[in-house]
C-alpha positions in Angstrom: -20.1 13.8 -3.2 -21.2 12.4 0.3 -18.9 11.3 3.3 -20.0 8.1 2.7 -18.9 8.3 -0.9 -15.6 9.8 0.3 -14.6 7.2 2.5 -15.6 4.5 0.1 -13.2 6.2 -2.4 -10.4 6.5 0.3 -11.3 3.1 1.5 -10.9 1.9 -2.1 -7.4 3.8 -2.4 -6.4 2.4 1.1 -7.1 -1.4 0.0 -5.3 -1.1 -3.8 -2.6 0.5 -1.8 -2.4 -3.1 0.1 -2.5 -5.3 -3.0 0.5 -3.3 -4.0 2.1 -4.2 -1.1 1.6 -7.9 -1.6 3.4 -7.3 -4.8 6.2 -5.3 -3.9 6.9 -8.0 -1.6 6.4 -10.9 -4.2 9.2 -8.4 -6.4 11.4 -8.4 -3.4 11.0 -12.4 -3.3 11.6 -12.8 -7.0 14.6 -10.4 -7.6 17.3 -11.7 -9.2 19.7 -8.4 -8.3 20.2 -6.5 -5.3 19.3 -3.4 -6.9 15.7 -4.8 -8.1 15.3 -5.5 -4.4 16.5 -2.0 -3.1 14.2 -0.8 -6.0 11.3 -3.2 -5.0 12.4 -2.3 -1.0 11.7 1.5 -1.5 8.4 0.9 -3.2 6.8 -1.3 -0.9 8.3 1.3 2.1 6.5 3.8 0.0 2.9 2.3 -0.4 2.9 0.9 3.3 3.3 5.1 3.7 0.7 5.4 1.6 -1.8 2.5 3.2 -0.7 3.9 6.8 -1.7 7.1 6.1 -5.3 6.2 4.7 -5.9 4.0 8.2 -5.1 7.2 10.3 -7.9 9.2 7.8 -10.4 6.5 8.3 -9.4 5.6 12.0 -9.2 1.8 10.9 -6.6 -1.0 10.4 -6.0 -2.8 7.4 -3.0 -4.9 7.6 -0.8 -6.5 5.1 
């Protein structure tokens, strides 16, 4: 595997992390309980973690 290959895979990671988010937020939107929000809430805390994490590796910025 080249870098190039690597950071096209991470890349790729980094961008399906961001769709997630988009989700996890549309969840948050749509819940009909608080606890499918807290549930939706952690999720979305935990793939912006995620998408933040793969910026710092490729020294980019891909916002939601």
């Amino acid at each position: 595997m080249t870098d190039g290959d690597l950071t096209e895979r991470i890349r790729y990671a980094r961008d399906r992390a961001l769709e997630a988010e988009r989700e996890e937020r549309q969840r948050i939107e749509d819940a009909d309980t608080a606890e499918i929000q807290r549930a939706a809430s952690v999720r979305l805390a935990t793939r912006q973690a995620v998408r933040e994490a793969l910026n710092d590796i490729l020294d980019e910025d891909a916002q939601p």
